[in-house]
N, C-alpha and C positions, 0 to 999 in steps of 0.2 A: 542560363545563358544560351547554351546549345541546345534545346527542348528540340524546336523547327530542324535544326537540323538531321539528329539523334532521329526524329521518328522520319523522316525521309530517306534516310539511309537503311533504317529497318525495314522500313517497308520493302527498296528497294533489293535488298536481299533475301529478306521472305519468297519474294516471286523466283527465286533461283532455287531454292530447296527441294523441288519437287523433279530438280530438270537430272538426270543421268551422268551428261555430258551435254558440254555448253559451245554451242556453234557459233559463229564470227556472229551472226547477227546478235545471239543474246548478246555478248560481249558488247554490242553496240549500244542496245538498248539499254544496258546498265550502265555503261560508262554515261551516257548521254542521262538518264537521270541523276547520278552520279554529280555530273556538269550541273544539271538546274538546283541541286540542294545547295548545292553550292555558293552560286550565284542570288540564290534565294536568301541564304543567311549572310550575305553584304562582303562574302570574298574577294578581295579582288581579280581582275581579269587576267592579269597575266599569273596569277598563281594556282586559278581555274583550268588554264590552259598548259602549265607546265602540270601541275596534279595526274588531269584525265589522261593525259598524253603517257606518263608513266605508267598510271593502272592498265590502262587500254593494253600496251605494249608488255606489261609482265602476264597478264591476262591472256596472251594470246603464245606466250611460251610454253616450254616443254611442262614446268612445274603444276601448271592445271591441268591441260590435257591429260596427263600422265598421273592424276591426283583420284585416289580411291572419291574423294566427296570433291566438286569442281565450286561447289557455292561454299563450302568453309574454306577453299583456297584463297578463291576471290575476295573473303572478309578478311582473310590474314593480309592478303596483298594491300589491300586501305587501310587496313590497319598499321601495317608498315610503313606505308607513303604519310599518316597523316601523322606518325612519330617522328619521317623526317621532317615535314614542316614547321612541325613543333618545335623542332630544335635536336630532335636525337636523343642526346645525352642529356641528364638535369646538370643543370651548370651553378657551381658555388663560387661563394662571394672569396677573392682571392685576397687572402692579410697580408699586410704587410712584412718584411723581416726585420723591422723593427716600428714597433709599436710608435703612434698611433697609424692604423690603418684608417684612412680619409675615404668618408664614403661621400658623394657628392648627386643630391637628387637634383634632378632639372623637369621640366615637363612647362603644360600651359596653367593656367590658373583654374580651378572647380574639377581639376583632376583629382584632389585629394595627395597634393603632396607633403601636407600638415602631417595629415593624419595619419598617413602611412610612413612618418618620421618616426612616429609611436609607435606603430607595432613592427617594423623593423627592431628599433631599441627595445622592445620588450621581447621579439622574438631572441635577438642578441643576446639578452640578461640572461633568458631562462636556458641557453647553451653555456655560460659561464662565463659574457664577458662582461664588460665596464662602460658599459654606452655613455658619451655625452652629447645629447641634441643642442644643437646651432640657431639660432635664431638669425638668418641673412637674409630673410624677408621683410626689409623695412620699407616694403612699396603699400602693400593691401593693409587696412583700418585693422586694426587691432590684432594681425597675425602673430607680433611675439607674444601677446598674452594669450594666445589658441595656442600655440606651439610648449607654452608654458604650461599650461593646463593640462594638455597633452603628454605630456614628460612626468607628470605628477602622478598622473595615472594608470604610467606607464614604468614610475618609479625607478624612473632616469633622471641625472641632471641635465637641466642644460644653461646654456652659456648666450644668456643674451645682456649684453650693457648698453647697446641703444633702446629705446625706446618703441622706435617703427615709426609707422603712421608717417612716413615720408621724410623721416628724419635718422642721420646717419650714414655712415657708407658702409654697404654690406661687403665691399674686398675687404676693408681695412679690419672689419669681426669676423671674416672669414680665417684670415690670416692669424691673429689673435688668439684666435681659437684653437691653432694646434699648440700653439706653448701651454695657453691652460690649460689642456687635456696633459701633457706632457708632465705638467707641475703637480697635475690633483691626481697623476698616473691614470687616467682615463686609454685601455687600449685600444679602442673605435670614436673616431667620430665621424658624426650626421648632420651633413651641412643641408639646411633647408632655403634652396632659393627663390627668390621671387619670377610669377610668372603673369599671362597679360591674356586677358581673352582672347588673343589671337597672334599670330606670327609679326613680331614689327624687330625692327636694327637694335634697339635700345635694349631690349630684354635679353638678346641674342649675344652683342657684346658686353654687357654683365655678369653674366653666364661663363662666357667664354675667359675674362677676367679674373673670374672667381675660380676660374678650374687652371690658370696659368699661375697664380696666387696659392694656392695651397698642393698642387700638384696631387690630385686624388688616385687611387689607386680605384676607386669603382667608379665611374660617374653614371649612373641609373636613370633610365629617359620613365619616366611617370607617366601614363596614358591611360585614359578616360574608355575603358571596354564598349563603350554604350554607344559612341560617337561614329563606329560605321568607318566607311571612307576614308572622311576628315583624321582619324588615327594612322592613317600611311603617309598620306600629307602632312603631318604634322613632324612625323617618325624622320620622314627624307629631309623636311628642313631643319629639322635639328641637329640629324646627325652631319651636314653639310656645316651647318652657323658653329656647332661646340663641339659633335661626336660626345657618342655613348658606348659602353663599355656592354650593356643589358638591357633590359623591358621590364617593367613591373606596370602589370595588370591589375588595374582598380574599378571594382563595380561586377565581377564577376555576377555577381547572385543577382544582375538585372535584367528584367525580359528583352533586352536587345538582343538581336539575333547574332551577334559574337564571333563575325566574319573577321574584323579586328585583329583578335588571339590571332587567326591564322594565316593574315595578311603581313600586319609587323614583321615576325622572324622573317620568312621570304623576302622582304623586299629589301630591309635593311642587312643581312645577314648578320645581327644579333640576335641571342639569346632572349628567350623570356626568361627569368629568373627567379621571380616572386609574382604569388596572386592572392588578392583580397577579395573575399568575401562577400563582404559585412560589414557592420557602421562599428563592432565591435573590435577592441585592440587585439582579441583570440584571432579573429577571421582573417587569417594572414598564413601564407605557409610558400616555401619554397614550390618551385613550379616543377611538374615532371610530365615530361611531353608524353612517355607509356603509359601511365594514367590519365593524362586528360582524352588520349587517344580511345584508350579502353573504354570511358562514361562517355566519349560522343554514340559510340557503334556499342549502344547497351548492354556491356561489359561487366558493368561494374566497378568498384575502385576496392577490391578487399585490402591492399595494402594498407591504403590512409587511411579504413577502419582501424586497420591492426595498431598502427602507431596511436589512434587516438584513444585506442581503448587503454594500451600500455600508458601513457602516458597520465591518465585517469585513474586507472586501478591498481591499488598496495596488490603487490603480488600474495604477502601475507594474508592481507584480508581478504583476496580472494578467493583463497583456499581454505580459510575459515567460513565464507562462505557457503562456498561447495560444499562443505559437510553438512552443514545447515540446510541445503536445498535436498542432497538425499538421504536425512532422516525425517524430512517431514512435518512431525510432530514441531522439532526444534527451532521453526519457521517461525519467525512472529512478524506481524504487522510493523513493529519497531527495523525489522530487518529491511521488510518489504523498500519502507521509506527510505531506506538507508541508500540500499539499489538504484531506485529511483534517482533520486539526487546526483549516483555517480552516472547514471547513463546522462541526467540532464546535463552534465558539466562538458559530456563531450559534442554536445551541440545539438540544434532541432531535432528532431526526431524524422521527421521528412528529409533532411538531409543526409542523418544517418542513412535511412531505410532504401536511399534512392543510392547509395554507393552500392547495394547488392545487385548482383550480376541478374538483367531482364523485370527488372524493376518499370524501366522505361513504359511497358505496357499495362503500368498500372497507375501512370502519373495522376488522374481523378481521382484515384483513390487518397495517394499521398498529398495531394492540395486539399483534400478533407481534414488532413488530420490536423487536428488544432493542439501547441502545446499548455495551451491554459486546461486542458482537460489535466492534465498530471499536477497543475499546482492547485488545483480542485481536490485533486484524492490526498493530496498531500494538506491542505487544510482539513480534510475531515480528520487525516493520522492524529496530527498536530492540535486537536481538537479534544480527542481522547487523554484519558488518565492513562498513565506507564502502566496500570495493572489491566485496563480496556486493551491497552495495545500486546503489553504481554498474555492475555487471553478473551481473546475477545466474545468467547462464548457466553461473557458475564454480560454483556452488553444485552439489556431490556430496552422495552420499548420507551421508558423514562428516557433510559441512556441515550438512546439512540435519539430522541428529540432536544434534548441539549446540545448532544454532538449536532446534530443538521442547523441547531440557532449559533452553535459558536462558530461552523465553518461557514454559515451562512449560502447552505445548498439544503434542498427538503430531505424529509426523513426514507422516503424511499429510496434517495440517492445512498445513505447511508446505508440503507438496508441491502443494498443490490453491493457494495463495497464489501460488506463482510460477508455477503452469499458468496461470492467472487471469489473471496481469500481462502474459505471454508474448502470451496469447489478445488479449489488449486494446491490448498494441502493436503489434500485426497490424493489429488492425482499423483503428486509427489509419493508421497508412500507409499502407493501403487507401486512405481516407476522403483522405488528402491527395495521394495520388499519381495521382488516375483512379477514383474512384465519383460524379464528376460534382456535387460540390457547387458553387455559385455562388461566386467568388472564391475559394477554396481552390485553390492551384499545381495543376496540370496537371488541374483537374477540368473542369467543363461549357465554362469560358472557349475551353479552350486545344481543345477538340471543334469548338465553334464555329468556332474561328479558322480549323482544318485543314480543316473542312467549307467555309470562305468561299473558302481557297486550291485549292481543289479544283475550285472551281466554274469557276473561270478558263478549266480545261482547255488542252489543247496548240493551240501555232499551228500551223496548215495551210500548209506551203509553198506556194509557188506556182507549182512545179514540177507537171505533173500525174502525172508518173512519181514522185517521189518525196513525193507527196501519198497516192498509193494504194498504195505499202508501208507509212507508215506507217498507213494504215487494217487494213491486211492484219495489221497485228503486234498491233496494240490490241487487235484483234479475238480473234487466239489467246494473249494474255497472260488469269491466272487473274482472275476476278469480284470487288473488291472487296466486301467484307460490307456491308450496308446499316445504316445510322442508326439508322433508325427503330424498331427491334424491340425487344426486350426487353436487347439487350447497346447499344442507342443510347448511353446512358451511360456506359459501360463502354471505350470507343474502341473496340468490335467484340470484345475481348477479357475471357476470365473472369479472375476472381483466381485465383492461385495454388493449386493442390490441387482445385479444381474442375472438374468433368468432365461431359459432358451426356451423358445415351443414344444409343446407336447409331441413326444416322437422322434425328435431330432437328435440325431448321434453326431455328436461333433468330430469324433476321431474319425469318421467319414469324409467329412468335408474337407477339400483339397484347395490351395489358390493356386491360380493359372501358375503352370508352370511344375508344380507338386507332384510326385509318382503316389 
């Protein structure tokens, strides 16, 4: 959504990296391109204008001038302005004190306000509560059996006894609606309203009805990310016709340029609260304005890695895992799959990849990556006999042609899958056996150690005849290899199959920086 922006901003602080100390004019000239990314990715004008005006004037205070680096000051200072506009703080859904807490969506209609009744309820469930979805959309053809659907597989109930399709009064199941919640002990509910492809009195006071009628405790404006403009204008008449409590942003993951996101909170002074994704009911997550601020100005988002991997990965299995990965040996193909499957759970892999910080500058690369390539590798696994995948060096060229006709990929793809696996369980045992990593068995610790025991050196008899044999013998015994060189980590030794040129003394060679 923010791409156009992100690499406009980048660029424009690239050009500041090189400068010492940044004089009124640079500060002009970055604010002003500043202003056109802006304006480029469909911000609005007056929030254009309060923006630049802030960076301009912190920009030109003591905090940069005064600042060892003036172009990372600068990126902190947008960085901070575009968390105000965001909203600051992330903001949560406030419950009731006494249950049901009434959540009330409103928005226009192709907003996605069905759908995002489902993952609401489902994001709800998987925190520990009792969602029941509302069916008070009985304007649009077939919306209670979408919204029905939706709940199903959302593995919510919900509560629809009219029909729709133009029939029914949505106050009067509006209403209805909290007793059965109350009766089935349901402690949330998700009233879903009907909306109109455009601003008109009828939708506005049914709305307005429905939310005097059940008297909500969140009422949530639903806006269409992709709509530009039209989403401030939509935002000011609503919050005028009914008032809203929040923002929930739908269509994130579309190539509109996502002026929107940073127009709403400013102009309405609510909260964004929630943003979707995705056509899926996962693709949904609380909004946090320091994160989206971070992935515009190619940051990163390590946090909402960190949750999605927690949330994905047995902490137990992970650490069975790990052992798995530094003995090497005890890696199987069955594991590999295993892996795989949990990273696919936490979404794309382009999406993954693109939350790491300076990612931005490799967007062609991540629009390459396709995820049918991992349900590829994972038919060949899935393809194999448990004793092929438990050791796959049994695998012949037979084998391997059955496996390429059962995953229905050729035989070289299979071939180049277990070179792959072969090649990477090397490295592993490598890596745990002596390339010197910190706590991993026989790596830098156990160098250390043998370097400490060495240091001791032999006792000198106190014989003087048999003090100066053994000097005589030490003396024609062969030169231990030295530390310090480029095999230091290595305990003086290369890995397996590697070979140096004739001549070459490694304990020689120094990397920049080396005494």
């Amino acid at each position: 959504m923010f791409e156009t922006l992100s690499d406009r901003l980048t660029s424009v602080f690239s050009s500041l990296r090189s400068k010492g100390r940044l004089s009124d004019a640079d500060i002009d000239a970055t604010t002003r391109e500043i202003r056109i990314a802006l304006l480029e990715a469909d911000v609005a004008l007056p929030v254009v204008k309060a923006f630049v005006a802030q960076v301009k004037e912190r920009a030109r205070g003591a905090e940069v001038s005064q600042a060892l680096n003036p172009a990372q000051q600068v990126v902190k200072i947008v960085n901070d302005e575009l968390i105000g506009i965001l909203g600051g703080e992330t903001r949560r859904i406030r419950f009731a004190k006494t249950p049901p807490t009434v959540i009330m969506l409103a928005g226009l209609q192709g907003a996605g306000k069905t759908t995002l009744a489902g993952k609401l309820a489902k994001w709800l469930r998987e925190q520990g509560h009792v969602p029941m979805l509302v069916a008070a959309d009985l304007q649009r053809p077939n919306a209670v059996q979408q919204l029905q659907v939706v709940g199903e597989r959302a593995q919510v109930a919900v509560y629809a006894p009219e029909p729709g399709n133009g029939t029914g009064d949505p106050i009067e199941v509006a209403r209805r609606s909290i007793d059965e919640a109350k009766r089935l002990q349901h402690d949330i509910v998700i009233i879903d309203t009907a909306g109109r492809l455009g601003i008109d009195q009828d939708m506005m006071k049914q709305a307005a009805d429905i939310r005097d009628a059940v008297q909500p405790d969140e009422v949530l404006f639903v806006v269409d990310a992709m709509i530009g403009q039209d989403a401030v204008t939509t935002a000011q008449a609503f919050m005028e016709g009914v008032g809203f409590d929040g923002v929930v942003l739908t269509k994130l993951d579309g190539d509109a340029r996502g002026g929107a996101a940073l127009s709403v909170r400013h102009i309405t002074g609510r909260p964004i609260m929630f943003a979707s994704t995705g056509e899926k009911l996962e693709d949904f997550d609380a909004f946090h304005p320091d994160r989206m601020a971070s992935r515009i100005l190619d940051m990163g988002d390590i946090l909402t890695l960190i949750e999605q991997a927690q949330k994905t990965f047995d902490e137990d299995q992970a650490a069975k895992m790990a052992g798995k990965l530094t003995s090497g040996e005890n890696f199987t193909l069955e594991d590999f799959l295993e892996q795989m499957m949990m990273v696919q759970k936490m979404g794309p892999i382009k999406n993954l990849l693109g939350m790491m910080p300076g990612m931005g500058q490799m967007r062609d690369q991540l629009n390459s990556i396709d995820d049918r390539d991992l349900d590829r590798i994972a038919a060949i696994i899935r393809s194999m006999t448990p004793a092929e995948r438990q050791d796959p060096k049994i695998i012949n060229g037979s084998r391997r042609a059955r496996i390429a006709a059962g995953s229905g990929v050729t035989v070289s793809a299979v071939s180049n899958l277990v070179t792959r696996f072969f090649d990477a369980q090397k490295m592993m045992k490598r890596m745990a056996g002596g390339m010197g990593i910190p706590g991993m068995p026989g790596g830098r610790n156990k160098v250390a150690k043998n370097q400490k025991k060495n240091k001791k050196g032999r006792r000198v008899s106190g014989d003087p005849r048999k003090a100066a044999l053994e000097k005589a013998s030490a003396a024609e015994a062969p030169a231990e290899p030295k530390q310090g060189g480029m095999l230091g980590n290595l305990g003086g030794k290369l890995p397996p199959g590697v070979e140096l040129p004739p001549g070459f003394d490694p304990s020689k060679f120094r990397l920049p920086g080396q005494k």
